[in-house]
C-alpha positions in Angstrom: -44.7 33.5 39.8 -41.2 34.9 38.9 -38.1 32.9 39.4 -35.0 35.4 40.7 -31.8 34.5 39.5 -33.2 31.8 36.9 -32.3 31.5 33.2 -34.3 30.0 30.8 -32.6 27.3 29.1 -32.1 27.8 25.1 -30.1 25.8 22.7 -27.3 27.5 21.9 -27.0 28.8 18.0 -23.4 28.1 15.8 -21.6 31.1 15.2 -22.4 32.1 11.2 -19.5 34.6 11.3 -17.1 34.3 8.2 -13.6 32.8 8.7 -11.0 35.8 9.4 -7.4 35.6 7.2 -5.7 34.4 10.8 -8.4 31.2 10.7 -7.2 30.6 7.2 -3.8 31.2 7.5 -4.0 28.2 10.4 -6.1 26.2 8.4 -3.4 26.4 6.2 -0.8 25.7 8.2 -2.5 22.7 9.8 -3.7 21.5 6.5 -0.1 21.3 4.8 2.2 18.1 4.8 5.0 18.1 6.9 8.0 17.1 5.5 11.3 16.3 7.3 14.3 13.9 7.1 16.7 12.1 9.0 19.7 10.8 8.9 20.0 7.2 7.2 21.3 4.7 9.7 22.7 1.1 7.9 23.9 -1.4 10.6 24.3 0.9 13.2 26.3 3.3 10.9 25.7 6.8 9.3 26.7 8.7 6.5 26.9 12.0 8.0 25.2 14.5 5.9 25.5 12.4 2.7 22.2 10.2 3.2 18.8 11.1 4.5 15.7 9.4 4.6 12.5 11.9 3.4 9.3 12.1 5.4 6.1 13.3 5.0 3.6 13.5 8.6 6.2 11.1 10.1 6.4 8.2 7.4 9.2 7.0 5.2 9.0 8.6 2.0 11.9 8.3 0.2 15.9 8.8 -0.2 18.5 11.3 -0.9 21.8 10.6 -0.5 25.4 11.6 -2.3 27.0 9.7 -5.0 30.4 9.1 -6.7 29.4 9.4 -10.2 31.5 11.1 -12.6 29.1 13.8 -13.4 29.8 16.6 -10.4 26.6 18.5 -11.7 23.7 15.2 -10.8 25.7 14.1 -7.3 22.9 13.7 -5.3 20.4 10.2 -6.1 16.6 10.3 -5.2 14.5 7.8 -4.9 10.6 7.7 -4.0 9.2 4.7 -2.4 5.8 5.2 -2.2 2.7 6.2 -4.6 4.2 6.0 -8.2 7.6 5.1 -7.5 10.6 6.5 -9.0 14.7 7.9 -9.2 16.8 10.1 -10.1 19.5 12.5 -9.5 20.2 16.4 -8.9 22.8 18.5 -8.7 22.3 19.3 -5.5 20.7 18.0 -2.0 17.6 20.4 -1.7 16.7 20.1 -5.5 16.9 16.5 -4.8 14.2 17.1 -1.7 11.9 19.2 -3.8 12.1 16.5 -6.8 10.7 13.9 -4.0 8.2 16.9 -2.4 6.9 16.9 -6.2 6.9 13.4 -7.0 4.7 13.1 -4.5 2.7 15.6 -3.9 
């Protein structure tokens, strides 16, 4: 007796096709921390653009913010406050960033 119209039922097999450069290139992107700041707010009050607080995937990571030191070429202070905690300063806001991006990884 033949059955019109019926399929049999098999188990489906996985795919064993390699991963194409777009897969990998998402993987990537997907895989990769994501760092961002915002602004620092202290009683209700900010800084402007002279204090931000650092995150990596939405937690606090650390500080950067401007200081009145003296030396014009270390202005900016950064501090770390997780992992293997640390400061320090830079001349500048973003090497300040990537000194925290490094410090922790």
């Amino acid at each position: 007796m033949r059955h019109v119209g019926v399929r049999r039922m098999t188990k489906a097999r996985p795919s064993r096709r390699a991963f194409s450069s777009l897969d990998l290139v998402l993987f990537s992107i997907y895989l990769r921390p994501m760092w961002t700041r915002k602004r620092t707010i202290i009683a209700g009050r900010t800084d402007g653009d002279n204090d931000w607080l650092v995150l990596k995937d939405g937690q606090t990571i650390g500080r950067v913010y401007a200081t009145h030191i003296s030396n014009p070429t270390l202005r900016w202070m950064w501090i770390v406050q997780v992992g293997p905690t640390g400061h320090g300063y830079a001349p500048s806001m973003d090497a300040a960033l990537d000194e925290v991006r490094r410090r922790v990884g």
